[in-house]
MIPATI-469237 format. One record per residue: residue number from 1; residue in one letter; x, y, z of N, C-alpha, C in turn. Coordinates in steps of 0.02 Angstrom, whole numbers, plus 32768, in hexadecimal, padded with zeros to 4 digits. Layout:
# MIPATI-469237
+-------+-------+------+------+------+------+------+------+------+------+------+
! kekol ! fimar !   nX !   nY !   nZ !  caX !  caY !  caZ !   cX !   cY !   cZ !
+-------+-------+------+------+------+------+------+------+------+------+------+
!   NUM !     A !    X !    Y !    Z !    X !    Y !    Z !    X !    Y !    Z !
...
+-------+-------+------+------+------+------+------+------+------+------+------+
***
This chain:
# MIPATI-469237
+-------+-------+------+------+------+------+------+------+------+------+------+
! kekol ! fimar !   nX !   nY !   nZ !  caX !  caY !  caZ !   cX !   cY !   cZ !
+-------+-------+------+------+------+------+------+------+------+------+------+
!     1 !     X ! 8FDF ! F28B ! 4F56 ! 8FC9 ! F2C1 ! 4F7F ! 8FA5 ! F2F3 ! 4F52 !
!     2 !     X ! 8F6A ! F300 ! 4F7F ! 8F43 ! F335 ! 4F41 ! 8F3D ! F37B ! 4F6E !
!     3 !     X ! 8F5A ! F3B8 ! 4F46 ! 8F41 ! F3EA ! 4F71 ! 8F14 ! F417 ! 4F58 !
!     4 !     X ! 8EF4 ! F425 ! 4F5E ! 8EBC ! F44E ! 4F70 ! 8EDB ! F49E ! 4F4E !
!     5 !     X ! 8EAB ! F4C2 ! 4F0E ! 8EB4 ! F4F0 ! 4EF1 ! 8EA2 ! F53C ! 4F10 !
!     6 !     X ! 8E88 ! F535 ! 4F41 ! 8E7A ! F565 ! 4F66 ! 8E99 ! F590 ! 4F92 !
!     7 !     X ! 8E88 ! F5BC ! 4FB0 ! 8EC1 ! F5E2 ! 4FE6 ! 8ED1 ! F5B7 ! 5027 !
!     8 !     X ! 8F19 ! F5B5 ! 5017 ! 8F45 ! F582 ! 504A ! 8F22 ! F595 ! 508A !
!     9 !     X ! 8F11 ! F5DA ! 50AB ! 8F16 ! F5F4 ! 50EE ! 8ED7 ! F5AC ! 50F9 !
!    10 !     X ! 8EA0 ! F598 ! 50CF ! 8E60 ! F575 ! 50DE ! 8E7A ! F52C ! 50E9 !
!    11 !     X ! 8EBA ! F525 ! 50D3 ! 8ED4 ! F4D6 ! 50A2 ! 8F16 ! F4AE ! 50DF !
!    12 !     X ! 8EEC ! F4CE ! 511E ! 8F34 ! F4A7 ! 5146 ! 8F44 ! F46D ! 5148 !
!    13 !     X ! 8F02 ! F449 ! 5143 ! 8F06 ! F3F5 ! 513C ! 8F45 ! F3D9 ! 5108 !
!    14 !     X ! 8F4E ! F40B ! 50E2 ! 8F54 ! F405 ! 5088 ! 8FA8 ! F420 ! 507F !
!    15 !     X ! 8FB3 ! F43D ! 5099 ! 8FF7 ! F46A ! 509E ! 9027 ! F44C ! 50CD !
!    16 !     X ! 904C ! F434 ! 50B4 ! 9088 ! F3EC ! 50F6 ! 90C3 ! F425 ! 50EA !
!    17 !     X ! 90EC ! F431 ! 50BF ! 9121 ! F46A ! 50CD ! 9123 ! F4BA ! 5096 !
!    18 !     X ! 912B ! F4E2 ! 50AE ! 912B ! F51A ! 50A1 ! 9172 ! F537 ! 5095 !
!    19 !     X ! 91A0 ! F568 ! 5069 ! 91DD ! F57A ! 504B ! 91C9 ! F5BD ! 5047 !
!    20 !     X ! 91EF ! F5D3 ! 5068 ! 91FB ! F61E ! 5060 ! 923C ! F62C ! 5057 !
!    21 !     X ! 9243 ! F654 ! 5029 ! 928A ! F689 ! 4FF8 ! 9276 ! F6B6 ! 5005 !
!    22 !     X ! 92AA ! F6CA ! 504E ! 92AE ! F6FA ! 506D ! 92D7 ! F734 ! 5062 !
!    23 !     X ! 92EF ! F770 ! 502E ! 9317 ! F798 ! 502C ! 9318 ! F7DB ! 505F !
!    24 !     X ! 92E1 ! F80E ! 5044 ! 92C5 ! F842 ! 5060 ! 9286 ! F835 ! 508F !
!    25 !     X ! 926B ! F7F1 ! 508E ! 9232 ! F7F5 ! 50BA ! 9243 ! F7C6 ! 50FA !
!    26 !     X ! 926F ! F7C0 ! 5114 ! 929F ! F78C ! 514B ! 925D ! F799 ! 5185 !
!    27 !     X ! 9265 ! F7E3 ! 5195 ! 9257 ! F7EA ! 51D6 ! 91F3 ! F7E7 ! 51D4 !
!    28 !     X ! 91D7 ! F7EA ! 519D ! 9196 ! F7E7 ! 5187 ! 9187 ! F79A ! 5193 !
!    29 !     X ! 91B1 ! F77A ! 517A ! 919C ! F725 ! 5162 ! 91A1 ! F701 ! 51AC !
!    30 !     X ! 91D1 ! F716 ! 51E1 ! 91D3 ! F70F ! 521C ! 918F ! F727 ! 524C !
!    31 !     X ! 9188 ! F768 ! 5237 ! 9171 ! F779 ! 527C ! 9114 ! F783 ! 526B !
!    32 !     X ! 9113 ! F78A ! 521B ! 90C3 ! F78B ! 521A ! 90C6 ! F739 ! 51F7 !
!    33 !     X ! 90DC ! F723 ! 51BA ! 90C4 ! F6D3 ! 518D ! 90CA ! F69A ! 51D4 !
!    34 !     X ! 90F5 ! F6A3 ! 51EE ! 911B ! F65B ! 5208 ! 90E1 ! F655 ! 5244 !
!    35 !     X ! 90BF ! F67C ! 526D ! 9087 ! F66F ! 529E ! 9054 ! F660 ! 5272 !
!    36 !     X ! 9045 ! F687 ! 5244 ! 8FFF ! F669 ! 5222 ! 8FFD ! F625 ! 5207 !
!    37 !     X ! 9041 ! F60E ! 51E9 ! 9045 ! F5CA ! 51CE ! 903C ! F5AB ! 5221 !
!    38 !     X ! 905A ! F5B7 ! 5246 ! 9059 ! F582 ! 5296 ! 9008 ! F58B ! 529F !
!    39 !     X ! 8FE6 ! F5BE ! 52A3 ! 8F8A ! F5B7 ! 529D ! 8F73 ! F5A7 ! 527F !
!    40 !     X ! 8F8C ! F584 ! 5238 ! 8F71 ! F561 ! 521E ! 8F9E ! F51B ! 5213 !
!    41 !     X ! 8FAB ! F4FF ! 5242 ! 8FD7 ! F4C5 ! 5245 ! 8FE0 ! F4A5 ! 520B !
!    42 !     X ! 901C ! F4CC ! 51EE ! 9042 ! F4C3 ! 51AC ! 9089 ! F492 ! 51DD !
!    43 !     X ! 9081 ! F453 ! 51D9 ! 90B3 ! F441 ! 51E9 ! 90FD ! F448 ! 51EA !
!    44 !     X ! 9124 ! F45E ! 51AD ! 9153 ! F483 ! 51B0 ! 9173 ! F4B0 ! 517A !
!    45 !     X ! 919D ! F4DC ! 519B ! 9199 ! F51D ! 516C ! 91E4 ! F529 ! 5175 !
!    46 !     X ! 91FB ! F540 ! 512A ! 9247 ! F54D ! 511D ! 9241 ! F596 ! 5105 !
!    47 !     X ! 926E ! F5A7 ! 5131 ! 9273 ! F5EE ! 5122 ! 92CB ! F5FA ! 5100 !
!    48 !     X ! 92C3 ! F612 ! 50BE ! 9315 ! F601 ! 50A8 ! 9325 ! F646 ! 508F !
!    49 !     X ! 9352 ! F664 ! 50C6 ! 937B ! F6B5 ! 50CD ! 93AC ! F6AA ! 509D !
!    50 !     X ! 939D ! F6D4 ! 505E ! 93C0 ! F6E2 ! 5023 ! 940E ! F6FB ! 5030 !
!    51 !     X ! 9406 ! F746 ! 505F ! 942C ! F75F ! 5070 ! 9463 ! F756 ! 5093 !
!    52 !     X ! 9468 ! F731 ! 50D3 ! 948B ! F711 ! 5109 ! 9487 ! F6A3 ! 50E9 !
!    53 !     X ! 946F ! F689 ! 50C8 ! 9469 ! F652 ! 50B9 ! 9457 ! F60F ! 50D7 !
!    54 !     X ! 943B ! F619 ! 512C ! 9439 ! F5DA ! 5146 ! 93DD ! F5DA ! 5137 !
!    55 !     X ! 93BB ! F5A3 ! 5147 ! 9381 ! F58B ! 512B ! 9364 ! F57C ! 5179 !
!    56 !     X ! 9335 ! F597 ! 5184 ! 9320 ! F587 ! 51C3 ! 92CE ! F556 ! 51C4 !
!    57 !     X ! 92DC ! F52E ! 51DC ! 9298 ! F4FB ! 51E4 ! 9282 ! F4EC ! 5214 !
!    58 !     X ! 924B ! F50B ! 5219 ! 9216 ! F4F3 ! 524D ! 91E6 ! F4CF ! 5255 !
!    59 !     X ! 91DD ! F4A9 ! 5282 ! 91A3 ! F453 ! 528C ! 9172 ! F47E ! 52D0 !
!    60 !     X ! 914C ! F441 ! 52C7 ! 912C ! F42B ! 530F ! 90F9 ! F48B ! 531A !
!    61 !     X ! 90C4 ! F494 ! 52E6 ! 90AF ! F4C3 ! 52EB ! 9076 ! F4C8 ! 5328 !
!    62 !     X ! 907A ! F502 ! 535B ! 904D ! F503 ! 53AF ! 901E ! F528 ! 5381 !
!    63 !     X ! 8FE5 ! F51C ! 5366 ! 8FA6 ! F546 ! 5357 ! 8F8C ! F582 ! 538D !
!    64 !     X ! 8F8B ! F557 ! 53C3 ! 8F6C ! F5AD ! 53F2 ! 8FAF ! F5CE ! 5405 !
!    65 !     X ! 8FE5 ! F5B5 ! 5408 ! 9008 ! F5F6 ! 5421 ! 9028 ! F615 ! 53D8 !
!    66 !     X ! 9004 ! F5FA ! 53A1 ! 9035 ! F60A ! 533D ! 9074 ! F620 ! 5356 !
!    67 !     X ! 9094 ! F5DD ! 5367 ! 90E5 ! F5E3 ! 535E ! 90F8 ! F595 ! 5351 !
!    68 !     X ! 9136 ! F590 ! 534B ! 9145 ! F544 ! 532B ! 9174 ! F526 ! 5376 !
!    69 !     X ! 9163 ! F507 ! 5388 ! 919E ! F4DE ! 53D6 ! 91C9 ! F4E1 ! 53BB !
!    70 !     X ! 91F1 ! F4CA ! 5379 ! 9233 ! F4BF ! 5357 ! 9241 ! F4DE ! 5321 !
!    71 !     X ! 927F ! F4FE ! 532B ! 9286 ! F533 ! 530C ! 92DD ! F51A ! 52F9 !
!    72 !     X ! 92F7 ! F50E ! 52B2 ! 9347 ! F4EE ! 52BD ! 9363 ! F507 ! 5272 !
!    73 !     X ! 93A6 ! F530 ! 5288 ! 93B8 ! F561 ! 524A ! 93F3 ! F51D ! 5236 !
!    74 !     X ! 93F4 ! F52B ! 51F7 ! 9411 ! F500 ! 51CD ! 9457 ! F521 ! 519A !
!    75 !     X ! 9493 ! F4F5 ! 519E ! 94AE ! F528 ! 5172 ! 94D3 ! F519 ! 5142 !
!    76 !     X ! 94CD ! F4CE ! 5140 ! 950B ! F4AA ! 5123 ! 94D7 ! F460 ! 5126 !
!    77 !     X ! 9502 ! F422 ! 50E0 ! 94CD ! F3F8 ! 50E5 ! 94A5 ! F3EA ! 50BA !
!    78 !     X ! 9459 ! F3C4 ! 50C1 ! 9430 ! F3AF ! 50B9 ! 93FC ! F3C8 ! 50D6 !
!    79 !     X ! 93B6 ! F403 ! 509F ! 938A ! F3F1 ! 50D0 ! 9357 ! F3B5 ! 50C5 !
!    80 !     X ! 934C ! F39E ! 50F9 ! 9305 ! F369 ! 50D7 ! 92C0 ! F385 ! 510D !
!    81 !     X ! 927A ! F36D ! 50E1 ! 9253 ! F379 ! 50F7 ! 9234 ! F33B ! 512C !
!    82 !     X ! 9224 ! F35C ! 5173 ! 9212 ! F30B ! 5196 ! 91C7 ! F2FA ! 5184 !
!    83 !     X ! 919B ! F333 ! 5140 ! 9155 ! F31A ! 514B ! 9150 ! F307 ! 5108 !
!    84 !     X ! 9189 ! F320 ! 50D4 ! 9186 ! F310 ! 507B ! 91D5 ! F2DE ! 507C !
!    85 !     X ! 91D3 ! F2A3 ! 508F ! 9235 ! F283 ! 5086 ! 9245 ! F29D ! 5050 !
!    86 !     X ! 922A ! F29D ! 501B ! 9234 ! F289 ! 4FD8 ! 9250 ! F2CE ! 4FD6 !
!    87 !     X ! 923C ! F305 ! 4FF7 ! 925D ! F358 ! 4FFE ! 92A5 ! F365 ! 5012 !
!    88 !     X ! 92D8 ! F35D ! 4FD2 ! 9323 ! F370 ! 4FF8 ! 9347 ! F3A2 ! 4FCF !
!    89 !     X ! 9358 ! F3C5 ! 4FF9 ! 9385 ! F400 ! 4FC4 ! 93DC ! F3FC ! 4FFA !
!    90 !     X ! 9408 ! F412 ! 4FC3 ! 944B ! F402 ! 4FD6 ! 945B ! F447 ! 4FE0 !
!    91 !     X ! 9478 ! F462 ! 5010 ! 946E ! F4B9 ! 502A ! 949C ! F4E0 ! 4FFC !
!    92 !     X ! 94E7 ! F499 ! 4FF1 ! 950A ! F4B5 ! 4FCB ! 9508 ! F4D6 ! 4F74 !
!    93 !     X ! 94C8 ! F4A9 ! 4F40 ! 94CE ! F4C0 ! 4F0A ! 9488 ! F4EF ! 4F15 !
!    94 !     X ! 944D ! F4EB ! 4F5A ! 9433 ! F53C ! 4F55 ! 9446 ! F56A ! 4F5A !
!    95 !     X ! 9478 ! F585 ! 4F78 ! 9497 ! F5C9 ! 4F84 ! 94CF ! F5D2 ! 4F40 !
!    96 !     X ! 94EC ! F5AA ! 4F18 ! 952F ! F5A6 ! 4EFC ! 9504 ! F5BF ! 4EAA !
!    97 !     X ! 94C1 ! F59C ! 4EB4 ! 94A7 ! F5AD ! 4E6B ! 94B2 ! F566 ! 4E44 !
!    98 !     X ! 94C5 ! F52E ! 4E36 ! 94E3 ! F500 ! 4E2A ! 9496 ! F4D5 ! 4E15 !
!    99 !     X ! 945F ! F4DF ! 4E35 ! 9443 ! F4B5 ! 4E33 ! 9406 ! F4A9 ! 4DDD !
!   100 !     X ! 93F9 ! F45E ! 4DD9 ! 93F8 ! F466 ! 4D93 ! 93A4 ! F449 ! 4D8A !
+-------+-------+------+------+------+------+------+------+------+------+------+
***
């Protein structure tokens, strides 16, 4: 997979999942990033709340209405990516610090 060095907003073809480390900007990454990635059909996007700890992932991006149909908070587990397999993080050694 080759991506493209340029500004992602141009690179939707190019951009399959997106990670956000969410502390102080929760309600920013929601309510302004997370529509613009759905207008630019970024297939899916993890939004991972530092503070409170569950990881929320969203698929299936609606371009004209920039919102995602699926929206599924995560809290415990495995996440995997359905557009990168090879993408897995274990929820338990991200939050614990553990991870190496």
């Amino acid at each position: 997979m080759e991506i493209r060095g340029d500004n992602y907003s141009d690179a939707g073809g190019d951009v399959y999942l997106i990670i956000e480390i969410s502390d102080t900007t929760l309600a920013y990454d929601r309510g302004t990033k997370l529509p613009l990635y759905a207008a630019h059909r970024i297939p899916e996007v993890w939004i991972i709340d530092v503070g409170e700890n569950p990881v929320e992932i969203y698929r299936e991006p609606d371009a004209a209405a920039r919102r995602y149909l699926a929206g599924t908070p995560i809290k415990e587990g495995v996440l995997n990516s359905a557009v990168i397999p090879e993408v897995k993080l274990l929820l338990g050694e991200l939050f614990s610090g553990d991870m190496q």
